[in-house]
C-alpha positions in Angstrom: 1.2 -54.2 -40.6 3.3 -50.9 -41.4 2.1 -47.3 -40.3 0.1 -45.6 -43.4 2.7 -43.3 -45.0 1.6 -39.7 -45.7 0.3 -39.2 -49.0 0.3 -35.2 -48.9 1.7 -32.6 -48.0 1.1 -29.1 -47.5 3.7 -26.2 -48.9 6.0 -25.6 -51.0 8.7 -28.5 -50.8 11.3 -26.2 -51.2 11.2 -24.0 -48.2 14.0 -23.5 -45.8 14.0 -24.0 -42.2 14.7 -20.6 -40.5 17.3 -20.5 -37.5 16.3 -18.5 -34.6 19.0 -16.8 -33.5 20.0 -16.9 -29.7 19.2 -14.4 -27.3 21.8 -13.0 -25.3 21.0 -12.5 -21.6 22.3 -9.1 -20.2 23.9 -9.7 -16.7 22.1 -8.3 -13.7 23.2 -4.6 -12.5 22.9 -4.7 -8.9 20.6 -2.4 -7.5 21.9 -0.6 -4.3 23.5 -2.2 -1.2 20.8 -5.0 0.4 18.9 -3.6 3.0 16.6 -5.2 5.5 13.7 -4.4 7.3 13.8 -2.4 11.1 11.3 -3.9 13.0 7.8 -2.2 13.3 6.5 -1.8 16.7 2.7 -0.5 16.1 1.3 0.4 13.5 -1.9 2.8 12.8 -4.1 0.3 11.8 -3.1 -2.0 14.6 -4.1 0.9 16.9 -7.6 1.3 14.9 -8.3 -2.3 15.3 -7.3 -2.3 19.1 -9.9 0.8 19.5 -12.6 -1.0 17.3 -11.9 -4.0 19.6 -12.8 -2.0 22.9 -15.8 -0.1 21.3 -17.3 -3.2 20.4 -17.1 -4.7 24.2 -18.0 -1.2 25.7 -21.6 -1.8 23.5 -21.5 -5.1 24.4 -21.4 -4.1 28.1 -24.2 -1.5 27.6 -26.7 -3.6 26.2 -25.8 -6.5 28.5 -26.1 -4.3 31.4 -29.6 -3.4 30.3 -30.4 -7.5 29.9 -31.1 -6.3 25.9 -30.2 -9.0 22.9 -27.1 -7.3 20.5 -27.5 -8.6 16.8 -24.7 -9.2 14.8 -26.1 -6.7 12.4 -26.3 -4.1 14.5 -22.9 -4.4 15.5 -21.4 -4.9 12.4 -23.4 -3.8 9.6 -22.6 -0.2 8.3 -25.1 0.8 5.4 -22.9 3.3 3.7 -19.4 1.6 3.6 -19.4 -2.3 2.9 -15.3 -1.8 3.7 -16.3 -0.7 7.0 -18.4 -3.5 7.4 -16.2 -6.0 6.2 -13.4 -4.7 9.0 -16.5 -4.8 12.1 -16.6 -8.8 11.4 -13.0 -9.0 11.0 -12.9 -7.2 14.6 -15.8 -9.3 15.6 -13.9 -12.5 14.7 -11.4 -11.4 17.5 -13.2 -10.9 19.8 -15.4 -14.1 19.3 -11.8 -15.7 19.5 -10.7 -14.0 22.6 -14.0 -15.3 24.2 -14.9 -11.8 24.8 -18.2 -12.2 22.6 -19.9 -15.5 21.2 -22.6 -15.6 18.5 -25.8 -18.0 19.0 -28.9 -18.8 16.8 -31.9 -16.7 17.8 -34.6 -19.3 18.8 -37.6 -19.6 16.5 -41.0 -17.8 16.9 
């Protein structure tokens, strides 16, 4: 049992095979003398996050002071900036971590 043969072809027979010709790579220029990084001791928004962090517990306190339930909503939820709200959780993820808060399921009616 032989493989079937081809038995047509399309194109010209006659065409030539065109040769690519090779590229030739240019050799990297350095830039500038290699520099590394100083160390960075605080940075702004480490700073915002730190004062998010103890506005968040000083609420906290309040309403725990006044034996009144604090909803993650209003904690976190801003209505005009979704960024805003989006950098509360992150803060609120912290501060879960730290132990400082902790989130619960409200019980059913």
């Amino acid at each position: 049992a032989e493989a079937p043969s081809a038995s047509f072809m399309n194109g010209p027979m006659d065409a030539q095979v065109k040769l690519r010709a090779a590229h030739q790579r240019r050799r990297a220029e350095p830039l500038g003398p290699v520099t590394t990084a100083d160390a960075v001791d605080d940075t702004n928004a480490e700073q915002q996050t730190d004062h998010a962090m103890k506005r968040m517990v000083k609420v906290m306190k309040e309403r725990k002071s006044k034996k009144e339930t604090l909803t993650m909503e209003e904690l976190a939820v801003n209505p005009s900036s979704f960024a805003q709200f989006v950098e509360n959780v992150f803060t609120l993820s912290f501060l879960v971590k730290d132990g400082e808060a902790g989130l619960a399921m409200p019980e059913a009616p």
